[in-house]
N, C-alpha and C positions, 0 to 999 in steps of 0.2 A: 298683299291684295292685288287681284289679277282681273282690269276689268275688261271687259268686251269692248271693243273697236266702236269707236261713236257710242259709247255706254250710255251718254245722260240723253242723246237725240232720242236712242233705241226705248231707253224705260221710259222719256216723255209721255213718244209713241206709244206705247203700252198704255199708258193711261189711259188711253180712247181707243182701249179695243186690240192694240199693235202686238205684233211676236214681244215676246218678252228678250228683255238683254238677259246677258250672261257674267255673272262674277263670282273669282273665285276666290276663295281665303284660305292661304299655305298656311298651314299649322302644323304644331310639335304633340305629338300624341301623348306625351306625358304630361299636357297644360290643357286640361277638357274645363276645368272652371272658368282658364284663363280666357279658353275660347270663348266660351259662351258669352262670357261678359264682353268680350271682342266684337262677335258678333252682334248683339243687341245695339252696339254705338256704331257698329258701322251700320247697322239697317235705319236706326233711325237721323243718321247724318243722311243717306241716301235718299230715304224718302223724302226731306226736307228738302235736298237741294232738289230735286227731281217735278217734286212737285210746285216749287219756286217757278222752275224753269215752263212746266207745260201748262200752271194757274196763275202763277204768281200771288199761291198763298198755298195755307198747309195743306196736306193730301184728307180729299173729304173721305176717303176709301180707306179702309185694312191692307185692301188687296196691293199685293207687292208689286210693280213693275219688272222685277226684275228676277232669274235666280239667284240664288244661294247656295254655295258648291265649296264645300270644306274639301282639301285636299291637303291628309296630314304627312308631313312630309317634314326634313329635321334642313333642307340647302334645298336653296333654287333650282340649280343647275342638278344636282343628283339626288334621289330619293334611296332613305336609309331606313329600312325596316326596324319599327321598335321594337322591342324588345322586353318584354316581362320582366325574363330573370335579369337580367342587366344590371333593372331598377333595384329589381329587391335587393339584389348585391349588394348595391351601392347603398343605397337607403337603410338597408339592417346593416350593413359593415359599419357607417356610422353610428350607426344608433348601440350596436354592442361596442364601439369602443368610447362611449361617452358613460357607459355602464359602467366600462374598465375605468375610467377614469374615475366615475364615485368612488369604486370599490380601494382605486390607489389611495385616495385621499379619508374613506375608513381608516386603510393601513397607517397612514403617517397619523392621525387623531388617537389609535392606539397603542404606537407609539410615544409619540406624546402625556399619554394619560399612564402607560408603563416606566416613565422615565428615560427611556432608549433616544430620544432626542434632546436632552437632556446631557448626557453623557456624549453626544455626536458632538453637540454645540461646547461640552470643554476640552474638545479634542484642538489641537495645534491648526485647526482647520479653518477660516471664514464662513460664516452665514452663506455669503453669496455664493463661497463656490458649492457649500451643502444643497442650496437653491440651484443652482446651473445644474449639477450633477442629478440631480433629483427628475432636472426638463427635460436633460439630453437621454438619461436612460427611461423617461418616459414616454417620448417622442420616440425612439429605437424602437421602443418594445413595441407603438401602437401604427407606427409606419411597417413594420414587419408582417404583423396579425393582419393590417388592413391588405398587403400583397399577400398575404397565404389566402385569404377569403376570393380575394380574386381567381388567384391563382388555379383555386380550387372549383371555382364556376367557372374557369375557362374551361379546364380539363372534363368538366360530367356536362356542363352546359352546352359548350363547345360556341361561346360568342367570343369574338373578338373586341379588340379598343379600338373603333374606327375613327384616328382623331389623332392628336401627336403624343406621340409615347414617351416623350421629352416632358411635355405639356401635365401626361399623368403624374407620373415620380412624383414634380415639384407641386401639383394637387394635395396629392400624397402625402408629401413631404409637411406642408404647410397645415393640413387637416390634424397630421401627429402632434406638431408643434402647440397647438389648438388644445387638440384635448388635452395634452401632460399640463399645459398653464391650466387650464379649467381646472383638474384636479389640484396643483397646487393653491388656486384661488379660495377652492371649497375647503380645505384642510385648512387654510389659514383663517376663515373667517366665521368657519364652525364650532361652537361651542361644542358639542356632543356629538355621536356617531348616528345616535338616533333622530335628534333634532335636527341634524345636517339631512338625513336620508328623507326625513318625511316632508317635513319643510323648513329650508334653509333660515336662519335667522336672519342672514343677510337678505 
């Protein structure tokens, strides 16, 4: 929030007549709910203090003292143009790999229900490392897909990762980890393929 020089004197003044103040509110254009609801508690904290100040009681008026001036912006200092496809990248890259993740955790349920894990678990092998093994080439597979999807709206989109590219990976990285456990959660706690898919028992 960005208010104007002497703000509360200025919108006092407003109240009997005066130029109106000026404020501004930096916001991220992918948070338009968030705004909104931002904005309603900054207008009526404003008006309270304001009219405190020029009646010293509540504002007997609608009329704002002041402007209101959204200015959506993602840093103070530098303005970074949003991006559509960015979002949807991001946002369906997730969402198809939590898909991927049901569909692994079908797989292992059919197994199961085939006997094939069954015969894993009287293999010379531990549980836990069948589990590890299960995460890590989960996590592989769904940190890989989640860079080709990018990959792929860099090259026809042509947006960049304006941000630390160190900071993405381990995102990345952390979001794979996520889902391969989500799928393993579902497969272990799902009676059926179908009961799991439609709605979970658990």
């Amino acid at each position: 929030m960005v208010f104007d020089k002497g703000f509360g004197a200025k919108a006092a003044a407003a109240m009997s007549g005066g130029a109106k103040a000026e404020l501004n509110l930096l916001t991220d254009p992918s948070k338009a709910i968030e705004t909104k609801v931002a904005e309603g508690a900054l207008i009526e904290a404003a008006m309270h203090g304001v009219a405190q100040q020029a009646f010293g009681s509540s504002p007997a008026t609608d009329s704002m003292p002041f402007n209101l001036t959204e200015q959506p912006q993602s840093k103070l200092e530098k303005v970074v143009p949003w991006s559509g496809s960015v979002h949807a990248f991001a946002g369906l890259g997730v969402q198809g790999l939590l898909f991927g993740a049901m569909e692994a955790a079908m797989g292992m349920m059919r197994d199961r229900r085939n006997g094939l894990w069954a015969r894993l678990r009287a293999s010379p092998v531990s549980p836990w490392m069948l589990l590890i093994a299960r995460l890590i080439g989960g996590s592989a597979q769904s940190f890989l897909v989640f860079l080709g999807v990018f990959g792929v709206g860099m090259l026809v989109y042509k947006f960049r990762i304006d941000g630390s590219i160190p900071g993405f990976f381990l995102i990345t990285a952390a979001l794979a980890i996520m889902v391969s456990a989500a799928g393993l959660f579902i497969a272990a706690l799902g009676k059926s393929e179908k009961q799991s898919r439609v709605s979970p028992s658990w």
